[in-house]
Structures are given as C-alpha cells and as structure tokens.
C-alpha positions in Angstrom: 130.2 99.1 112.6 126.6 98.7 111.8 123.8 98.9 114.5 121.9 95.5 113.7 119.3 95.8 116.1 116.2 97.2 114.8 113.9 99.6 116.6 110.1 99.6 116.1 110.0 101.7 112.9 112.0 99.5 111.5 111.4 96.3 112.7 107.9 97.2 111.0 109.4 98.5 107.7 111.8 95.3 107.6 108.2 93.2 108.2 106.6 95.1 105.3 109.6 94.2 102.6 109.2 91.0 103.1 105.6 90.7 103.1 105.7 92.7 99.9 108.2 90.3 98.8 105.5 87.1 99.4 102.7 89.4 97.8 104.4 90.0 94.7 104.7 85.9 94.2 101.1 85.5 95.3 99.5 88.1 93.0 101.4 87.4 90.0 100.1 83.9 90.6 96.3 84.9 91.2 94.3 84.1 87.8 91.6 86.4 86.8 92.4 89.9 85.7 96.5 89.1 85.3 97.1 92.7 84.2 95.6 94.5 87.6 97.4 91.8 89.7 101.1 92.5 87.9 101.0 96.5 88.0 100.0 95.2 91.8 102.8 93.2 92.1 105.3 95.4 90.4 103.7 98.3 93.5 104.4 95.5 95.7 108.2 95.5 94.3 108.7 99.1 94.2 107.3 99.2 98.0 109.7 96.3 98.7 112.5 98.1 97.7 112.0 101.3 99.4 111.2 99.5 102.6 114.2 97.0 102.4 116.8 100.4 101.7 115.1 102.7 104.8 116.5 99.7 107.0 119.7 99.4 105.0 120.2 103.2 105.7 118.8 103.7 109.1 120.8 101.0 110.6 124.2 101.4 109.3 124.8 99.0 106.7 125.3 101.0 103.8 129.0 102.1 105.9 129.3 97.8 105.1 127.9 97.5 102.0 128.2 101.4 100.3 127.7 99.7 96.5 123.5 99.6 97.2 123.8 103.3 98.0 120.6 104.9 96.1 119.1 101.5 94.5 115.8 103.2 96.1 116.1 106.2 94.7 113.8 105.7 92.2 110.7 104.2 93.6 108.7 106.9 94.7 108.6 108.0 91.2 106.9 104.4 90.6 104.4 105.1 93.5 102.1 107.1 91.5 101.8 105.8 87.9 101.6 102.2 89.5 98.8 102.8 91.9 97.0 104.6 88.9 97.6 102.3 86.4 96.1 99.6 88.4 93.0 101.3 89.4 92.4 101.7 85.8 93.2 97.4 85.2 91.3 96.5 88.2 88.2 98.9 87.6 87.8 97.5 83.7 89.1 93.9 83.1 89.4 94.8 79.4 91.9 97.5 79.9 95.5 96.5 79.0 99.0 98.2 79.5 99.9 99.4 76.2 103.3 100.9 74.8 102.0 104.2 75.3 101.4 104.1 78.7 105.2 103.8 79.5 105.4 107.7 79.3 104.0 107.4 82.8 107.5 106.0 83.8 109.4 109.0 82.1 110.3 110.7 85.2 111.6 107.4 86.8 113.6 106.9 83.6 114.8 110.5 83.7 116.2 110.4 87.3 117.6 106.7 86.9 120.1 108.4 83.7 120.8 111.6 85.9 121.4 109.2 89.1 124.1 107.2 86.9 127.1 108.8 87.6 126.6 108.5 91.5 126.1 105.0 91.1 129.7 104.9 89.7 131.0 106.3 92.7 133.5 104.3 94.8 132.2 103.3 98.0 133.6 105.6 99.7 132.9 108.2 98.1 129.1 107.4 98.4 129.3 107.2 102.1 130.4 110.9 102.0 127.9 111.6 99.5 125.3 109.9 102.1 126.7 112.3 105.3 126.4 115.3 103.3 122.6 114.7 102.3 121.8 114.3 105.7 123.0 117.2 106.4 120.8 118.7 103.2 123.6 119.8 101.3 122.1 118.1 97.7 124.1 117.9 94.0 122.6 120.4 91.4 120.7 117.5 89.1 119.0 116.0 93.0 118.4 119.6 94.1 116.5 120.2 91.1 114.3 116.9 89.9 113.7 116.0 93.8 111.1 118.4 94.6 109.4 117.3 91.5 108.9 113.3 92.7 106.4 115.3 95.0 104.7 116.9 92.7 104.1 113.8 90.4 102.8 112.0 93.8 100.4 114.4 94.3 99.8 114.9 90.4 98.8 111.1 90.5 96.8 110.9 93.6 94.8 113.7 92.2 93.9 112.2 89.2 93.2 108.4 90.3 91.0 109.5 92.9 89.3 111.7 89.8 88.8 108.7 87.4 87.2 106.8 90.3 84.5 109.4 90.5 84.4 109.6 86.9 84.0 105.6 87.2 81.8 105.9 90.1 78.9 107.2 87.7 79.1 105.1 85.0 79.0 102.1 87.4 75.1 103.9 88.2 74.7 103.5 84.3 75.0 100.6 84.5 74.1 98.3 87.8 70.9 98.8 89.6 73.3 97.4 92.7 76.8 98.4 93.1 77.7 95.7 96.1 79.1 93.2 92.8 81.4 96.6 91.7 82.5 97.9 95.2 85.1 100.7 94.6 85.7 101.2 98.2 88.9 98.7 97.8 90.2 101.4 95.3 89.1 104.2 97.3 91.0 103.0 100.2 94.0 102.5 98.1 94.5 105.5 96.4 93.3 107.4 99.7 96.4 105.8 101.5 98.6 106.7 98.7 97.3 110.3 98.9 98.3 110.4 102.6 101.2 109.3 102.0 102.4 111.7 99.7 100.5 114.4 101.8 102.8 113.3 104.8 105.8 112.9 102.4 105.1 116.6 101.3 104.6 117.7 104.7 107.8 117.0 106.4 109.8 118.2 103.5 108.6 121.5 104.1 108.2 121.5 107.6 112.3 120.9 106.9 112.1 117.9 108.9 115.6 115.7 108.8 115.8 113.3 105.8 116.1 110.2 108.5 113.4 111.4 110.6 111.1 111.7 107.5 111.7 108.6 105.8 111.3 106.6 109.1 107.9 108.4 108.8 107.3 107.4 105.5 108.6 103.9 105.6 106.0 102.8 108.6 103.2 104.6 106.5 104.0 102.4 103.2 104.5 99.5 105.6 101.0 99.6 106.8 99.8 100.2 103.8 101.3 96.7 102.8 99.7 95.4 105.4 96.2 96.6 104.7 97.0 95.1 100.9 98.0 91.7 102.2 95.1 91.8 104.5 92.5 93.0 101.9 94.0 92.8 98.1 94.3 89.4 97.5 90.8 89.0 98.9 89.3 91.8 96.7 87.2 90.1 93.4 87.2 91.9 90.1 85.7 95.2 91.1 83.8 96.1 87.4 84.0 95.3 84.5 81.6 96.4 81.8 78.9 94.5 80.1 79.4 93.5 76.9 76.3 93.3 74.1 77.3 91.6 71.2 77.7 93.8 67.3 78.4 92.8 64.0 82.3 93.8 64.9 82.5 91.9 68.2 81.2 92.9 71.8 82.0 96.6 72.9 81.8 98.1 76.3 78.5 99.7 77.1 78.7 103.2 76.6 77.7 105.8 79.0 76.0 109.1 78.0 78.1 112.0 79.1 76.8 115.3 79.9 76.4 117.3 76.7 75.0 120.4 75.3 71.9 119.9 73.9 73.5 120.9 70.7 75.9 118.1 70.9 73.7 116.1 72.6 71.6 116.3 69.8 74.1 115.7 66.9 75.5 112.3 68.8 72.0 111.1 69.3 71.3 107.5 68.9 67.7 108.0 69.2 64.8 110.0 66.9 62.5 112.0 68.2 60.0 109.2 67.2 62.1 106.3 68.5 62.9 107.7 71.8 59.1 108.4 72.9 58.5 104.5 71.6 61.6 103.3 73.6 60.2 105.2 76.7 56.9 104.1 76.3 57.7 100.4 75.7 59.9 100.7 79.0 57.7 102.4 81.6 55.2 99.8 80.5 58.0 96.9 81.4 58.7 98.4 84.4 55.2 98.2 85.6 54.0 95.1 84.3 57.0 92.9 84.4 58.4 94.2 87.3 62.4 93.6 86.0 63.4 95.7 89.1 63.1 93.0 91.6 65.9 91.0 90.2 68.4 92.3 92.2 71.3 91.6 89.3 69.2 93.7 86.9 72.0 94.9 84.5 71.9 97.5 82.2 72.3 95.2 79.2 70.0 92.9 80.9 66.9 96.0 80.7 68.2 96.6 77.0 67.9 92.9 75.8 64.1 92.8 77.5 63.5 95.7 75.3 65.2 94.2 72.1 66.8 97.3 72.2 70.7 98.4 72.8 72.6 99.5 76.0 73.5 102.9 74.3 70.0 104.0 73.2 68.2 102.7 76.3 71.0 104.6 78.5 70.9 107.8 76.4 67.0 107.5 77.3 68.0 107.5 81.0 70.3 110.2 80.7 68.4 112.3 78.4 65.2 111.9 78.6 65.0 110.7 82.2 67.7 112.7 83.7 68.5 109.8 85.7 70.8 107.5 86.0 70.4 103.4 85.4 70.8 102.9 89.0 68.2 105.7 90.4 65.8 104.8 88.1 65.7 101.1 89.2 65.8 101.9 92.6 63.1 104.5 92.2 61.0 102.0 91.5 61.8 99.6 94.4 61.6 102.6 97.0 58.2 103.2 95.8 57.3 99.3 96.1 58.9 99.3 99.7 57.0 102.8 100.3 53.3 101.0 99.3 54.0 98.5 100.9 54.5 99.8 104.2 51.3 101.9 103.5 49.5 98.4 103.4 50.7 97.5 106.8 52.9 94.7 105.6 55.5 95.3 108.2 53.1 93.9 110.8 54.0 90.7 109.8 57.1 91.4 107.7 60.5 93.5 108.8 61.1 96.8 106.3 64.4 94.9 105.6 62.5 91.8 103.8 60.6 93.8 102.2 63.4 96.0 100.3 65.5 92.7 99.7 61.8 91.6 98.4 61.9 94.5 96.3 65.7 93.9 95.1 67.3 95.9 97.1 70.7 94.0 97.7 71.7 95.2 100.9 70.6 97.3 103.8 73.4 100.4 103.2 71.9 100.4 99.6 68.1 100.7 100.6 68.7 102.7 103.2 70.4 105.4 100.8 68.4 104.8 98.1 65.1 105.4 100.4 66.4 108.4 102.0 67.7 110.0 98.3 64.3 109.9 97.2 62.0 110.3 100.1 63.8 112.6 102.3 63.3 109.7 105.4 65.0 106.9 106.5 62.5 103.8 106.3 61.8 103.6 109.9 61.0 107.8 109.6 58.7 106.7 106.9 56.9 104.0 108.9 56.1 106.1 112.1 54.8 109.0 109.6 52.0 106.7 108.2 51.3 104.9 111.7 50.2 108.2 112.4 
C-alpha cells in the first residue's frame, strides 16, 4: 500500500512540480524574447517531471501505478543543453533554435531508444526491476550510459558558465554601463545548475543510496524552481546587441577578438592612415563634447557621433587603445569625478552626485570603476587630497 503522507523533502519537491507546472504556462505566455522564455519553459517541464516522479517513487505509488516506472529517466539529460541553450536566447534576442542545435538532445534521444524495452515491461516486472536498482544491481545498457548523464551535466555547466565570460567582455565592447545587460540572473542560474550536478556527482561516488540521493537532488532542483519563479519572470531581456544599419540589413556589432598582430593585421578594418584620423577625431569628441556623461552612451551611439562604424571604432579600442568600450568611457568619468573632488566640490555636493553627474549609473559601478583605475575607493581619494 502506498505511504501517502509526505515528509518535508517531499512535500517541497511535490511544491516545486507544481509551481514548475504554473511557470511553464506563464513563460510561454510572457511576450518579448519567445525563444529564451520556451527553452525556459521546456527546463521548467523537464524539472516538473523529475520532481513529480521522486514523489511517485519515494512514497510508494509506483507499487499502484508501476506503468510510470522510468518516465523520468530522461530529464537529467535535458538539464544541461536546456539551461545552456537558454543562456545563449536570453543573452542575444537574435539568437534562434535551429535544426542543428537538436544534437544537443542526442544523448536524451539515445537513452529514451535504449530505455524502450523496460518500458515494455509488465508491471510487475518493473516493480522488481525498481527493488533491484535500489539495491545497485543495474542492466548492462543503464550501467553503461548512466555515468555518462553526469558527465554531460558537468560538460554543460562548464561551458555555459564559459560563454558567459566570453559574453561578459563583449558586453564591455559595447555599454559604457552594464546595469541595462545584468548577467548576474544567468550567473545565478547556471551556478545553481552547476551545484547541482556537483552534488548529483558527489553522492554517486560517495556510493550514497539511490533514494537517499535523489531526495537530495530533488529539494536542490526544487529550490531552484523557486528562485526562478521568484526571479525569472521578473528578469528583462538581459542583452541584446546593437544593431547599425548596412546595405544587407542591420548586423550585430562585432567585437574585436584577441589576435596576433599578424592576423590582427590581415582582418583590419582600419589603415594606418584612417585609424590615427579616427583616433584623433575621437579623443577630440571625448573632450569637447563630453558623450561620456550620458549614461546610456552605447557603442553604436559613439560610432554614429563619429560618422563612423561600430567595428572600426571598436577595433580602435581594442587595438589601438587596448581598452575596452566600457573602460574607456569610464576612464573618462573617474577622471571627471577625480577633478572634481580636487576642486572641493564635495563641500557642497556628495561624491555619489557627482559620479551619477559624470554618468556613472550606479554606485557598485563607480565604485569599481574608480578603484580599477585609481587604486582607491572614492572616499580613500577624498581624504588623500584633504591632506
């Protein structure tokens, strides 16, 4: 007879499925970038599902109801490719799932056709089935391929918390503030799925019982449902490139890569000639017009003050400069900030109004951005010329 009352664990996984059941609805719903929000729904699905089946085991009901014996199997080998998938749809709103992407989902695939003929089992015979993998005793084709779902976690955690990195520094080619194109959402995300496949990973080889271990598993994806109900559906589009309009439509602004100078030199955009005009035409912007105290100072918005193009004026930055968009802008507000203080401004005036004076978005910004370049925080800075 099944044991209907739930303990803690699973009162909290049971919780999770269904709020992973009313987040699938809502995000597929949300407008705005419809691609991030379905691979987040379909996460939300595959989380569902694994939640909904610990309870089905861990309280008996699979001795009922036998025939929904392994419908979980599957999902963690969703876990991965999903969460990467949509940190690559909701970090460009231009980015679209493509046939080629479904090799992601080859493993899932695989283990679904090697899974089939336990699925045919009577029910019976999958109850047995079920005693003897608790007690670790695993057919060949499981023994083999389950190690590997591990692996793939890992793989994938490993490599979306590497394109957010990646994405991190093109984000500073491109914004002179980063509060409009917060990654931390993301981070958080794919840090939680990394745990989670680093406590999965954990208890398998600390040999830990299979019940035990998904218990511990199950409240770990629950709360991670939670912190996406709580946060995700609050979270705006996180970046999405600017677009400068060509003769064959707009493209993304491009972002110069580090390059030999060889290479460099062969995928120039600039001359000799045109890049000492473009730099000379720009320092003499930045000093007369002042663009760096408009705090949404873009990129593409420098470029079109230059009559010039995102590419060239960022492969100035990069090359020429050997700095980014966003430490060059913020060079120059520091330095406005730091004279100012010299003046004795901040008798009148907090350090604070003068950075958001200078464009400075927010306080975590200029306080990072003053430090980086000065070596001081801005009340360090003060105190030094007072005396």
């Amino acid at each position: 007879m099944a044991r209907l009352i739930l303990d803690w664990v699973q009162l909290a996984a049971a919780a999770g499925a269904v709020q992973g059941v009313f987040l699938s609805v809502a995000l597929l719903a949300q407008r705005g970038n419809k691609t991030a929000n379905q691979l987040l729904a379909a996460l939300m699905v595959a989380f569902t599902i694994y939640l909904a089946s610990s309870v089905y085991y861990a309280t008996g009901l699979f001795q009922l109801y036998p025939h929904f014996f392994g419908v979980s199997y599957q999902t963690p080998w969703l876990f991965g490719p999903l969460v990467y998938l949509y940190t690559r749809a909701a970090s460009d709103r231009r980015w679209r799932f493509r046939p080629r992407h479904l090799i992601h989902f080859a493993p899932a695939a695989l283990s679904t056709l090697l899974a089939v003929p336990y699925y045919l089992m009577s029910g019976a015979e999958k109850i047995a089935l079920y005693d003897r993998l608790q007690l670790g005793v695993l057919p060949t084709p499981i023994a083999i391929i389950d190690p590997l779902k591990f692996v793939s976690g890992i793989s994938y955690s490993a490599a979306t918390l590497l394109y957010l990195r990646r994405h991190r520094h093109r984000i500073r080619n491109s914004y002179s503030n980063t509060e409009r194109v917060n990654l931390t959402w993301l981070l958080r995300l794919a840090g939680a799925a990394a745990a989670i496949w680093v406590l999965a990973t954990s208890l398998k080889l600390g040999a830990v019982g299979p019940r035990v271990r998904d218990g511990h598993v199950s409240l770990a994806i629950a709360v991670v449902v939670y912190g996406i109900g709580y946060r995700g559906l609050r979270q705006t589009e996180i970046f999405a490139y600017d677009a400068v309009e060509q003769s064959d439509g707009p493209i993304a602004v491009p972002v110069a890569e580090p390059t030999s100078p060889a290479r460099r030199q062969d995928r120039s955009a600039l001359s000799p000639r045109e890049g000492e005009r473009l730099e000379r035409d720009l320092l003499a912007l930045m000093a007369t017009e002042r663009p760096w105290k408009d705090a949404d100072l873009t990129l593409a918005d420098l470029a079109a003050r230059l009559e010039s193009t995102p590419h060239k004026v960022s492969e100035l930055l990069n090359a020429r400069l050997h700095q980014t968009f966003y430490d060059f802008v913020n060079g120059y507000r520091v330095d406005d900030v730091q004279r100012r203080i010299a003046s004795g401004e901040t008798r009148t005036r907090t350090i604070l109004n003068l950075a958001f004076d200078a464009g400075f978005a927010s306080k975590s910004t200029f306080n990072q951005a003053f430090k980086t370049r000065t070596g001081q925080t801005p009340s360090a800075y003060k105190r030094t010329i007072a005396t």
